[in-house]
C-alpha positions as CSV (number, residue, x, y, z in Angstrom):
1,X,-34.2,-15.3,13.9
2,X,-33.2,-12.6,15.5
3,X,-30.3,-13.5,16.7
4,X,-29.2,-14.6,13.2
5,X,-29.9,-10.9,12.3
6,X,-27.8,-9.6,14.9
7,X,-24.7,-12.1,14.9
8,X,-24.8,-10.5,11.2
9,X,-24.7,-7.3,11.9
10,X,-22.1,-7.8,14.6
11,X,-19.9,-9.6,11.3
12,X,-20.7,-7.4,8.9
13,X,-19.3,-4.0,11.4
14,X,-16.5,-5.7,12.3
15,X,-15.8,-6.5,9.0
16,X,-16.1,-3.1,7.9
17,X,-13.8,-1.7,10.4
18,X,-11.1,-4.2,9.5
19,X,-7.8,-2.9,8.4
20,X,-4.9,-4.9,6.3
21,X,-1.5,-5.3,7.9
22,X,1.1,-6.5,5.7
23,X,5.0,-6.7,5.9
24,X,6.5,-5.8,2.3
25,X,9.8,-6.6,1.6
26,X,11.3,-5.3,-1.6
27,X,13.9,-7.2,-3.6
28,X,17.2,-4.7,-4.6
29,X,16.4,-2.9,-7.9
30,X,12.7,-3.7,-8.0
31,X,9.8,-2.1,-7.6
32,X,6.7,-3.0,-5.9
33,X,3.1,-1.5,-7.6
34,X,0.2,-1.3,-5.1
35,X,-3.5,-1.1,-6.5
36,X,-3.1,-1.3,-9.8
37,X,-6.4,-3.1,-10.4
38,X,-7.9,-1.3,-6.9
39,X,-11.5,0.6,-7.9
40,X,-11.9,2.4,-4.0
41,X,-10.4,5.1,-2.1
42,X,-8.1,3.9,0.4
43,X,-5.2,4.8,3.2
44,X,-1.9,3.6,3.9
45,X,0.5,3.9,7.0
46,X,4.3,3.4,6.0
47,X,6.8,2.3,8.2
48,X,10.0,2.2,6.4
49,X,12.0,-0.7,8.8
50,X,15.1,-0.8,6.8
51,X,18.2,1.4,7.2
52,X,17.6,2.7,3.9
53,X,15.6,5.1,2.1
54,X,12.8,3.9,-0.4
55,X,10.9,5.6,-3.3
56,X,7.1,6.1,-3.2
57,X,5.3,7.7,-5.7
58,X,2.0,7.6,-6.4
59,X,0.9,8.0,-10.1
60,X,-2.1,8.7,-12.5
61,X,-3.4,5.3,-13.7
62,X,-4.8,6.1,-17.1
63,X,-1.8,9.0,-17.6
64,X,0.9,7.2,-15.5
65,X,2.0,10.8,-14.4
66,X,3.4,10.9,-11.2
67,X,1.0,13.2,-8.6
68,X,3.3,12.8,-6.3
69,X,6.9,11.3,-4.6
70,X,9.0,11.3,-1.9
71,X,11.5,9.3,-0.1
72,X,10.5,7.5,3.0
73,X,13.7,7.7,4.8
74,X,14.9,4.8,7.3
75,X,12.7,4.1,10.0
76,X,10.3,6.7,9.0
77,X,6.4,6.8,8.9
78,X,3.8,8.3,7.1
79,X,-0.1,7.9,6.2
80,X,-1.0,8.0,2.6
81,X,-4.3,8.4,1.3
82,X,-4.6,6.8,-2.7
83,X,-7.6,7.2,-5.0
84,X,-9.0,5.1,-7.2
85,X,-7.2,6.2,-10.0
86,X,-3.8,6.0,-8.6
87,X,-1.4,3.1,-8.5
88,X,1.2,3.4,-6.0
89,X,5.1,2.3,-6.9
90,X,7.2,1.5,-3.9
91,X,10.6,2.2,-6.0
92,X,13.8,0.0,-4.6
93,X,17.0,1.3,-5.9
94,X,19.2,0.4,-3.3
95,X,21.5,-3.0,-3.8
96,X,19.9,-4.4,-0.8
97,X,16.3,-5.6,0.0
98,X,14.0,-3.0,2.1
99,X,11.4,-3.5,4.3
100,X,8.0,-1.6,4.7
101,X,5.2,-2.3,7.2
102,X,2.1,-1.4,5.1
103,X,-0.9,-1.0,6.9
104,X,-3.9,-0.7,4.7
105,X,-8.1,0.5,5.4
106,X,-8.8,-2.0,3.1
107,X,-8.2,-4.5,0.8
108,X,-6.4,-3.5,-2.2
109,X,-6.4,-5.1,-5.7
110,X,-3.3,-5.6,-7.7
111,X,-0.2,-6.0,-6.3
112,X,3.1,-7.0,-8.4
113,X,6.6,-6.4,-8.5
114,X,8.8,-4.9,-11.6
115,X,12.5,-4.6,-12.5
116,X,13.9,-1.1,-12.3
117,X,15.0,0.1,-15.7
């Protein structure tokens, strides 16, 4: 028995330590929403790996106001920290595809892509 418990414990902290690692490519003229049906905190590391600049902007759920944007230029990096009451837009308006690593502290709910008006 207790060697049950512990082989649980062992699963259930490695579990929690666990990060998401995800390669995200995003179509020309499309934009790729992150979270949208998310209800925790979370962080994400950006690597743009594309030779061209993306839109990020993170933005009010309820409201839809942007809180706030910037363009993750080629082969650049940041760490983004999104509430629960954000939805994040990854905004592609370039006539070629981009790629972003995401890496994410957990999972996230509500992923989708959208055509650029």
């Amino acid at each position: 028995m207790k060697k049950l418990v512990l082989v649980f414990i062992f699963f259930s902290t490695l579990n929690s330590c666990s990060t998401f690692k995800s390669g995200l490519t995003i179509p020309a003229n499309q934009t790729f929403l992150l979270g949208e049906f998310n209800d925790k905190n979370y962080s994400a590391e950006l690597t743009n790996k594309s030779n061209l600049t993306i839109i990020v902007k993170m933005a009010d759920k309820e409201s839809g106001e942007v809180i706030q944007s910037f363009g993750l230029t080629p082969k650049g990096k940041t760490k983004v920290y999104v509430t629960k009451a954000e939805t994040v837009y990854f905004e592609n308006d370039n006539g070629s595809d981009v790629r972003i690593d995401v890496v994410l502290s957990k999972g996230v709910e509500g992923m989708r892509y959208i055509n650029n008006k």
